[in-house]
C-alpha positions in Angstrom: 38.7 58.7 25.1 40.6 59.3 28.4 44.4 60.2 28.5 45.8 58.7 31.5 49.1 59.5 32.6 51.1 57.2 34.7 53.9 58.8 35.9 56.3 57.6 38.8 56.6 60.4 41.3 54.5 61.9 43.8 54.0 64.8 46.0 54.9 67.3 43.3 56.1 71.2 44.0 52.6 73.9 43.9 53.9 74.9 40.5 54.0 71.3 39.1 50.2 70.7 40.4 49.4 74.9 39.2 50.2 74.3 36.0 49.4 70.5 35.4 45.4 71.7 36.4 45.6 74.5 34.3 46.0 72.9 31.4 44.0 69.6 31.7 41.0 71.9 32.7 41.2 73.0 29.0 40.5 70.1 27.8 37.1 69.5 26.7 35.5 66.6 28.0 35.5 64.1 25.3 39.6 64.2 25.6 40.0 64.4 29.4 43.7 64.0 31.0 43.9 62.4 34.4 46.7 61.6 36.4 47.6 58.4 38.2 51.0 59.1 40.6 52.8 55.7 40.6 54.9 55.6 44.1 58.5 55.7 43.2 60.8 53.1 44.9 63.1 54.6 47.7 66.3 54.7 46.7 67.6 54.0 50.1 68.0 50.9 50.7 70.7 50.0 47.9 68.7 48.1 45.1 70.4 48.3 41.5 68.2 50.2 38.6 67.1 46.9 37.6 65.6 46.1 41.2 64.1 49.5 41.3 62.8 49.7 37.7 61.0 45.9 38.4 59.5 47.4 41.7 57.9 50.5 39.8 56.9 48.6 37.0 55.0 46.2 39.3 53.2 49.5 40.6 52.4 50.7 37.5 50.9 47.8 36.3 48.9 46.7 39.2 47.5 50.8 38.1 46.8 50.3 34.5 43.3 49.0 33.9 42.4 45.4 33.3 40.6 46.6 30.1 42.4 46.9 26.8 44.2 49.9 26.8 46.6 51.8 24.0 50.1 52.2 25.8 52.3 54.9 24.6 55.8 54.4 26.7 57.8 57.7 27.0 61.2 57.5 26.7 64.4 58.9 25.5 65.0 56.4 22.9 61.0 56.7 21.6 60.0 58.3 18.8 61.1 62.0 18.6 58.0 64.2 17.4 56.9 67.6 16.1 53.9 69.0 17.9 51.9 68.7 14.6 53.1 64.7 14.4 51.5 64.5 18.2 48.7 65.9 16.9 48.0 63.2 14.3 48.7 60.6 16.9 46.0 62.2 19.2 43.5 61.6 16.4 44.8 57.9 15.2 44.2 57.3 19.4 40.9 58.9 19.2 39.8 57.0 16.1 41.0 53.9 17.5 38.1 54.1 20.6 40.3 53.1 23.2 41.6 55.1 26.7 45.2 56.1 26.2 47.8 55.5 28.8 51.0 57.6 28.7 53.7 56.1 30.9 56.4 58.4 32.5 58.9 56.1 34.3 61.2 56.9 37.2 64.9 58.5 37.7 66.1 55.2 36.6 63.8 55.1 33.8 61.3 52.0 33.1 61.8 48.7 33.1 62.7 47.0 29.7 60.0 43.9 29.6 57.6 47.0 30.5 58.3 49.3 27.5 58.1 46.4 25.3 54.2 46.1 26.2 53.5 49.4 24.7 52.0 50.2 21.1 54.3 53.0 20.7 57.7 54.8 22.5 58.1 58.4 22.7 59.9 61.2 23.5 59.1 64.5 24.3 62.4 65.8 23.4 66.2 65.5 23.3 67.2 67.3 26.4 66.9 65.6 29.6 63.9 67.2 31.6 63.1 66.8 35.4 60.4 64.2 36.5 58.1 66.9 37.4 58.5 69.4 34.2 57.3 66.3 32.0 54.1 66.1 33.3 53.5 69.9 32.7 55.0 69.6 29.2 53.5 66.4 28.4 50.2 68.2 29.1 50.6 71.2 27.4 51.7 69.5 24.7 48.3 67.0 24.5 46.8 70.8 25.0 47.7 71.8 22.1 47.7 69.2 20.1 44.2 69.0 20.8 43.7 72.7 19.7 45.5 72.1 16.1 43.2 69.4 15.6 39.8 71.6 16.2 41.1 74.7 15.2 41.7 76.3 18.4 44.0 79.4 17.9 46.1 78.6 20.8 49.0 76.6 18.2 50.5 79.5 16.0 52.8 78.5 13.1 
C-alpha cells in the first residue's frame, strides 16, 4: 500500500521539505508516503473560489491514477479524529489492498463535486493550519499511526 498525498501547493519553504523527508523516510517500505505537488491556480487574474477550486480540481485529477484508488478528502468539515482513530483507519486502508490518496486542497479549499468522489472526509484538526504545516502534520501523524499499529514506541499514552 502507497500513501499518496495530493496537496495543492508547490515550492515549499526548506523546513516544510526538512521535516516532510524526515518523517516519510520512517516509514517502512510496505507503507511508503509520496508526494504529488498539484500547481495551485494564480490568484491573479480575478477568478471567483469556484473558478479557482474547478481549475485545481482538474489538476488534481488529471494526477490521481487511472487505477482504483481509496480517496480520503481532507477537509475542515471531515471527520475529526484521535490519533489512535487514524490509526485504525491506516489498517482498514491496508486491509482493503488499495493505494491511498490523501487530498489537501488549496487556500480556497476543494472543489465540492471533487470531495464528493472520496470514500471518506477528514480533518486533521479544528484550528486552521497553513498549507504547508499540513503536509508535515499530515505525515507525522500517518508516522505515527503507523508506529501504534506495530508497536513502535514513538506514540506514548
Amino acid at each position: 500500500m502507497k500513501l499518496r498525498i495530493y496537496a495543492v501547493g508547490t515550492r515549499m519553504p526548506t523546513w516544510v521539505q526538512d521535516a516532510w523527508q524526515d518523517y516519510t523516510k520512517r516509514m517502512p517500505r510496505e507503507c511508503q508516503i509520496e508526494l504529488h505537488e498539484i500547481r495551485p491556480e494564480p490568484r491573479t487574474h480575478g477568478k471567483t473560489p469556484a473558478q479557482l477550486m474547478q481549475a485545481e480540481a482538474q489538476r488534481i485529477e488529471a494526477a490521481l491514477p487511472a487505477s482504483p484508488i481509496w480517496r480520503v478528502i481532507l477537509d475542515e468539515h471531515g471527520q475529526d479524529l484521535s490519533t489512535r482513530a487514524l490509526a485504525s483507519h491506516l489498517e482498514t486502508w491496508r486491509e482493503a489492498g488499495q493505494d491511498i490518496a490523501l487530498i489537501i486542497g488549496g487556500p480556497d479549499g476543494l472543489e465540492p463535486a471533487l470531495k464528493k468522489t472520496a470514500r471518506q472526509m477528514l480533518r486533521l484538526s479544528s484550528l486552521t493550519l497553513p498549507h504547508p504545516m499540513v503536509r508535515v502534520l499530515l505525515a507525522e501523524q500517518l508516522y505515527r499511526a503507523w508506529t501504534i499499529l506495530s508497536g513502535h514506541p514513538y506514540h506514548r499514552e
